[in-house]
C-alpha positions as CSV (number, residue, x, y, z in Angstrom):
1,X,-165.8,-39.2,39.6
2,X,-162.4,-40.3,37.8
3,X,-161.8,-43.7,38.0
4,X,-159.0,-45.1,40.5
5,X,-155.9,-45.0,38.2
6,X,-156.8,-41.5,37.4
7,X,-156.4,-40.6,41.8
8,X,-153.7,-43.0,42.1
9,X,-151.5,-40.9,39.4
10,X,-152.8,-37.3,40.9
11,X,-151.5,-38.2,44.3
12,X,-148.4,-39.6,43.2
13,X,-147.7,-36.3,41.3
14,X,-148.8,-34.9,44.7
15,X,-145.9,-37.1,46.5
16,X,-143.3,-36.2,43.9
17,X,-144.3,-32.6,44.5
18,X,-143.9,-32.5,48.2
19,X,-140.6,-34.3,48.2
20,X,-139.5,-31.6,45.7
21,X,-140.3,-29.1,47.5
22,X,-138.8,-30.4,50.9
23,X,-135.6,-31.5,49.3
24,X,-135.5,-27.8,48.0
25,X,-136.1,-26.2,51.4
26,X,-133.4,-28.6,53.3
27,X,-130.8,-27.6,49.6
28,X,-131.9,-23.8,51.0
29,X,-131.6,-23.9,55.1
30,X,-128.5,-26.4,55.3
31,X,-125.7,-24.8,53.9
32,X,-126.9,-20.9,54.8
33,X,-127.7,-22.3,58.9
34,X,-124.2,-24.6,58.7
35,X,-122.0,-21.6,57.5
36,X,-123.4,-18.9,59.5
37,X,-122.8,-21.1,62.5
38,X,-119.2,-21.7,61.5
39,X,-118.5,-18.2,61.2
40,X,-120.0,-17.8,64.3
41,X,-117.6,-20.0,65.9
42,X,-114.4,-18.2,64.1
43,X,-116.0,-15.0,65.1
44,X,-116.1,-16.2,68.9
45,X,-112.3,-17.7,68.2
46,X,-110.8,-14.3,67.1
47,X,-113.3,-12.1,69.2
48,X,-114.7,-10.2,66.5
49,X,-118.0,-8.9,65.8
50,X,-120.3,-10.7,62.9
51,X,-117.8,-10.1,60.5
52,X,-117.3,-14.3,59.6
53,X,-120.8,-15.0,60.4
54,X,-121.9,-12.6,57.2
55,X,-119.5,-13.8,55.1
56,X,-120.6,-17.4,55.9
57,X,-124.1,-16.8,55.4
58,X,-123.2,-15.2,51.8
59,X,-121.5,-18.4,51.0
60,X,-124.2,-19.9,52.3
61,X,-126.8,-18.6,49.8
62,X,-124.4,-19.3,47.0
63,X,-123.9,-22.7,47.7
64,X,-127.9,-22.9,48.0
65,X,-128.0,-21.5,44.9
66,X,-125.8,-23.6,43.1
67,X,-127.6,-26.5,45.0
68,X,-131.4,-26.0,43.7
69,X,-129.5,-25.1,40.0
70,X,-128.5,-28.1,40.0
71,X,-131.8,-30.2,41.3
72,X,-133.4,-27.7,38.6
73,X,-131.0,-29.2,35.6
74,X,-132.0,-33.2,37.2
75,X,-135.6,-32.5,36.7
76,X,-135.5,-30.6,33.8
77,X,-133.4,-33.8,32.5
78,X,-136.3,-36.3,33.7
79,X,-138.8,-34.6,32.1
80,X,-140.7,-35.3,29.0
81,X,-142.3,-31.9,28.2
82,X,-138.7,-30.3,28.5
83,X,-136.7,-32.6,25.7
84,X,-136.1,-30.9,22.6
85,X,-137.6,-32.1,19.6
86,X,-135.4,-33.6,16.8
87,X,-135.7,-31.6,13.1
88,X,-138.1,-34.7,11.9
89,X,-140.6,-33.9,15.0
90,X,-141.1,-30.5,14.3
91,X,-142.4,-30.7,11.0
């Protein structure tokens, strides 16, 4: 059995996974939900048919793109493994 530090350190790589992951999903489902809705509401404004609702969803996905790119680049940033090595290292 690994000793108690060894646990403690699994589950809080556990933690930090689950908050990823949930921050990711709420970066994902905001933005697409929010601007399909508004397009809903200027579709029911000007009595039209979908046609804001689409392009608000679209949007939607690129500002959820842009969103996890960016949460990417933070923990690509706070990583160890990820930092480049200076000339001297690699030798």
């Amino acid at each position: 059995m690994p000793p108690e530090s060894v646990r403690a350190a699994e589950r809080g790589v556990k933690i930090d996974l689950v908050n990823a992951m949930l921050s990711a999903t709420c970066r994902m489902a905001i933005p697409v939900f929010v601007l399909f809705m508004a397009g809903l509401l200027v579709d029911a404004y000007l009595v039209q048919t979908a046609f804001y609702a689409i392009i608000g969803a679209v949007v939607g996905f690129v500002v959820a793109g842009w969103l996890i790119y960016k949460q990417l680049k933070s923990y690509q940033k706070k990583s160890p493994a990820t930092k480049e090595k200076t000339p001297e290292e690699k030798k």
